[in-house]
N, C-alpha and C positions, 0 to 999 in steps of 0.2 A: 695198897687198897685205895689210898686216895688219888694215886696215880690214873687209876685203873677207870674210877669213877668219872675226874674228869676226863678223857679220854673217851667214856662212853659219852659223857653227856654231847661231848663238842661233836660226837659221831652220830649225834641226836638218837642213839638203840646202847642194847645192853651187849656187852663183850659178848656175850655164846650168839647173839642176832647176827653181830657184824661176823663174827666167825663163819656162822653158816652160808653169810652173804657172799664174803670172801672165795669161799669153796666153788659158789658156783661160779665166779668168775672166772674162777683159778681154770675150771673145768669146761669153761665155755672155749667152741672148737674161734679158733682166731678166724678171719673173714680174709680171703687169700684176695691180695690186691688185683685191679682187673687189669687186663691187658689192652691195651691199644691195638687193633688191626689196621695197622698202614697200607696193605700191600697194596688199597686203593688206591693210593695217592700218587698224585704226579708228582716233579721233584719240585715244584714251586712251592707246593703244599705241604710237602715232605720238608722244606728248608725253613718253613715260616713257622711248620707244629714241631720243628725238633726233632723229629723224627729220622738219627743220623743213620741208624741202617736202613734206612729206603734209601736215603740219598745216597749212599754207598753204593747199595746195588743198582739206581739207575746209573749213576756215573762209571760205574766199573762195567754197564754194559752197555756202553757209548756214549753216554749223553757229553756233550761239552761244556765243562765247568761256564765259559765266557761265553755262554750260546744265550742273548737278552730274549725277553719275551716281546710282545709289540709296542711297550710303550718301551724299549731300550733297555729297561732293567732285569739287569744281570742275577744272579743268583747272589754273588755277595751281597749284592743292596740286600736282599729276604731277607740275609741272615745276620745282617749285623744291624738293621732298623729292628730285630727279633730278638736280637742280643745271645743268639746260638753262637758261643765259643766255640764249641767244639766242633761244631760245623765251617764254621769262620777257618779254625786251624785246618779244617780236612779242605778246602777248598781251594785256601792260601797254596798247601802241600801240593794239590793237584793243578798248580798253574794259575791261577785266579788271579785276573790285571787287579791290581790292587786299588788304581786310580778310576777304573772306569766311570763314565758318563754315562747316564742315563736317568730316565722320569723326564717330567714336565720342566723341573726346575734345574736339571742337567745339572744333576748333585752327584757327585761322587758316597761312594755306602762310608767313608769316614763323615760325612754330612748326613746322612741318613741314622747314625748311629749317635751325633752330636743330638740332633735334632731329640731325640729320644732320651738322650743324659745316660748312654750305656758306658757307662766307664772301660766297662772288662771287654766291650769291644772296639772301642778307641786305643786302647791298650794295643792289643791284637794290632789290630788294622797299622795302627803307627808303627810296630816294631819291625813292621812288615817293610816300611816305606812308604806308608801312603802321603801324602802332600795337602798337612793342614793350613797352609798359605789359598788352597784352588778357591776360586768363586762360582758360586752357582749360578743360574739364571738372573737369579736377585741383585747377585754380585755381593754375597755376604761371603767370609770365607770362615772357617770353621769356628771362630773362637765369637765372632760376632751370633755364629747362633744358639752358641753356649749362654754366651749372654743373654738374648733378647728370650731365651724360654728360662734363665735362671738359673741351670747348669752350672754352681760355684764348682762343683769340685773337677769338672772337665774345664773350665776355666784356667785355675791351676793349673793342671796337669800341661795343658796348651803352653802355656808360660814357662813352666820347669822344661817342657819342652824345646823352649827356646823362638816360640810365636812372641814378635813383638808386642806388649800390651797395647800401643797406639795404634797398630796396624789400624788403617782405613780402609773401609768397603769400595765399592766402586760409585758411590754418592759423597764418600767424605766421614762418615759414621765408622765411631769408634766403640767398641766393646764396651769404653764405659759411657759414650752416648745411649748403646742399645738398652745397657742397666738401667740407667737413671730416668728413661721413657720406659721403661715395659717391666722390670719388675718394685715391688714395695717394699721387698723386703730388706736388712740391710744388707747382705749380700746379693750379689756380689759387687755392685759397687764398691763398698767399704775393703775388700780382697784385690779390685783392681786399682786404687786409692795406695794400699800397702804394697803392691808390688810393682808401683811406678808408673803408671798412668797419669798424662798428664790431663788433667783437668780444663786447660786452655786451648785446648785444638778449637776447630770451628769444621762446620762439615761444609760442604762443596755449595748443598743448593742451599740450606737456606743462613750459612754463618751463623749457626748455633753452636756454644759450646757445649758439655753435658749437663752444664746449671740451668740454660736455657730449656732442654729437652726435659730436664726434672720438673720444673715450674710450669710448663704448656702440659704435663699430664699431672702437675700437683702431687708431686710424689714428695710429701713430707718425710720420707726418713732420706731420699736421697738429696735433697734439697740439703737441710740442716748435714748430712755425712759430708758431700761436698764442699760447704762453707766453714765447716766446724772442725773437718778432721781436714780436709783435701785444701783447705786457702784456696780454695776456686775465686779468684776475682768477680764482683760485681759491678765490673764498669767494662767490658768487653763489648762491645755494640756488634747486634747481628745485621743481615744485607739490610734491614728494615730500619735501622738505628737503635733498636731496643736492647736496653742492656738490661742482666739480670735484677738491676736495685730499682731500675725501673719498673720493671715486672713485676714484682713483689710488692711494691709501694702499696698500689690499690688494695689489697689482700693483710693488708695488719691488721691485727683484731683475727681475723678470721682463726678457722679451729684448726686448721691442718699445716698453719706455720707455728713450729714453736717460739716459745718466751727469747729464747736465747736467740733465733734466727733474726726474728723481730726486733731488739736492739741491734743488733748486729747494722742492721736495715736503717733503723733510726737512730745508729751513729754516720753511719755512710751518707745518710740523706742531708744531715747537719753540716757534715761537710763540706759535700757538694754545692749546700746554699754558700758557703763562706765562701768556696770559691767562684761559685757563680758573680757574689756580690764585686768579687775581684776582677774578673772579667769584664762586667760590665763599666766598672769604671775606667778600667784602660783599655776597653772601646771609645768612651764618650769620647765624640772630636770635641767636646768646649773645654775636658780637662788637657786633653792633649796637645792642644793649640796653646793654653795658658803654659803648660810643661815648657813646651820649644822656648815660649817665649821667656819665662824666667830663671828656666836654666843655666844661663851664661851670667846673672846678674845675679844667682847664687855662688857658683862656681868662683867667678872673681872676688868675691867679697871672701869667698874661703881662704882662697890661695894669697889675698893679701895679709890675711891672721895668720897663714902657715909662715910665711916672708916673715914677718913683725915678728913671731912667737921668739921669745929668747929661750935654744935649746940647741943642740946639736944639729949639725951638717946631716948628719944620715935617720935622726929623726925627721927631719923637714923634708927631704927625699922619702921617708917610707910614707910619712902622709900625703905628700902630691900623688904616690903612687895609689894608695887609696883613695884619695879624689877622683884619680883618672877611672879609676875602676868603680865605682860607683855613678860615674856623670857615664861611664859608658853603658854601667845595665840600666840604667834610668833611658837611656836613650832608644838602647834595642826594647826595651816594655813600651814607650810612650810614642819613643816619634816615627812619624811615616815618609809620605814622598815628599810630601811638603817641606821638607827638613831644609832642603835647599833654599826653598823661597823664604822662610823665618830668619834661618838660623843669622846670613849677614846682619840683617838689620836688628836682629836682636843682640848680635853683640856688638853692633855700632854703637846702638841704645846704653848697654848696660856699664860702656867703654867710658863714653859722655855722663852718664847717670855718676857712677862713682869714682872720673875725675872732680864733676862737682862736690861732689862727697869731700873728697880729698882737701880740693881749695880751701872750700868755706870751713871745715875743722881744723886742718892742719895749715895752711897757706895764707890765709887771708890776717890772722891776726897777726903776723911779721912782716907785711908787705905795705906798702902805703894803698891809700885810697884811689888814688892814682891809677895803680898799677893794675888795681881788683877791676877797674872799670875802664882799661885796655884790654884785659883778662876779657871781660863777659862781651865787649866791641867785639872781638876776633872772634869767639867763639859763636854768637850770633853771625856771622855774618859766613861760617863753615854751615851753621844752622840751617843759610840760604842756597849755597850750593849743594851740600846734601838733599835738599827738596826738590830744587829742581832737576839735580842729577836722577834723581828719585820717579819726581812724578813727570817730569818732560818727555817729550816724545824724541828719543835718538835720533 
């Protein structure tokens, strides 16, 4: 009873209502589907509406399967930009070039069927042979325009296929260049990201990689899928020198870069100032003039504490050898062409400088007063030949 009651209620009538209603349905004559009259049709029209007994019977009384209309398109194109399998299959059976050319964009119907996202007729067309490497007019070849209309799951299948994921157009444009410029969504970048795609190509005309191509259309999910899942570098500079962290720079704060991209951005930037700050110093010609010049006058003064140091034979050898190797990357950073003109006189300089050194600590308080002041005669007077060996005219 209470079954019964709600039941009526949710049937908004009472059981003997819906009964009676039921009846007439039960007894209503059913409405016989309409039919289609094709016999109109030509076989263009017959291949486009599906209609595979016309196309039957024009084909079975002559017509030629590869016979194009006047822009070059064949019958296969109809039927597979239409996604008629079974037309597709009668066609294939009866001869049909599988690769043919034809339209404006001299697309083969495995491009006509990409273009569309027909799976179940890329299917067909592939198992048949068709050649998803060809390029169009455009010079896209099939997986490229899987991508650029969003096509994930003909993407794949391209791939399982055995299409290169990096394969490049006839501009340089890669599958995931076409994703990360033309669609938003996160596929299928993020699919060609997972199945190998490199992120670091650059295309022909303008040395973009697909970070670049993401950020000139502002494609925040491709942007951040790129940076975040893909390690796309943002220091690759395109023909123009713009790399992606420069392109981004201007644009923080804004709504369509997220939080996480945005550090990403302003730790990269941080860095780049640290090393900027580092460049520019071992640019400066006043620091690098100073380098040449008291390089040697450090160097000596090391390698006499290495001599002096009471220690081991082969410790004193490993440290020369780290001296030598430190006085040499000090050298390829700092010094230039100059290096020849400095370098003698700076270690004449430094030669004299810490013989002095030498004397007057160690020498001078053993030796009479005498001797100090034949000592400094001679040496003034090498003082004058080095000048004018120096500054006179050869």
């Amino acid at each position: 009873m209470y079954q019964s009651a709600c039941h009526a209620a949710a049937g908004g009538c009472s059981t003997q209502e819906r009964n009676d209603r039921d009846g007439l349905i039960t007894h209503e004559s059913a409405v016989a589907p309409v039919e289609h009259d094709y016999s109109g049709f030509d076989i263009v029209k017959a291949t486009q509406y599906g209609a595979i007994g016309r196309v039957k019977e024009l084909i079975e009384a002559g017509w030629d399967v590869n016979q194009p209309d006047s822009e070059t398109v064949t019958l296969l194109h109809w039927a597979a930009i239409n996604n008629r399998k079974d037309i597709i299959k009668y066609f294939l059976d009866k001869g049909a070039i599988v690769d043919a050319v034809g339209g404006e964009l001299n697309a083969t119907p495995l491009h006509w069927a990409t273009r569309q996202g027909h799976l179940g007729a890329v299917v067909l067309l592939l198992a048949a042979g068709a050649d998803p490497s060809l390029r169009d007019a455009e010079g896209c070849s099939c997986i490229h325009l899987a991508a650029q209309f969003g096509h994930t799951a003909l993407v794949a299948y391209f791939i399982a296929r055995g299409v290169n994921p990096d394969l490049q157009d006839r501009g340089g444009m890669t599958a995931l260049m076409w994703a990360a410029w033309k669609i938003s969504a996160l596929d299928p970048v993020r699919l060609l990201l997972t199945l190998g795609a490199n992120p670091s190509l650059a295309d022909h005309t303008h040395g973009n990689t697909a970070l670049h191509w993401a950020i000139l259309a502002r494609n925040a999910t491709a942007v951040s899928t790129l940076i975040l899942k893909g390690k796309a570098s943002l220091e690759i500079p395109n023909l123009r020198g713009d790399t992606p962290l420069t392109m981004l720079q201007p644009h923080l704060g804004s709504i369509w870069i997220g939080s996480k991209v945005s550090e990403k951005v302003r730790e990269l930037t941080q860095q780049s100032q640290r090393r900027n700050i580092i460049v520019r110093m071992t640019h400066d010609k006043r620091l690098r003039w100073w380098s040449m010049i008291a390089t040697p006058f450090l160097v000596f003064y090391l390698a006499g504490l290495i001599f002096c140091a009471e220690t081991l034979i082969i410790i004193k050898i490993f440290l020369l050898g780290c001296l030598y190797a430190l006085s040499h990357a000090v050298g390829q950073t700092l010094f230039d062409e100059t290096l020849m003109a400095l370098l003698p006189l700076s270690v004449y300089m430094a030669t004299k400088a810490w013989f002095y050194v030498t004397w007057l600590t160690y020498i001078a308080p053993t030796v009479s007063f005498l001797a100090s002041v034949s000592f400094l005669t001679c040496s003034a007077g090498l003082w004058v030949c080095f000048l004018k060996s120096w500054r006179g005219d050869p």
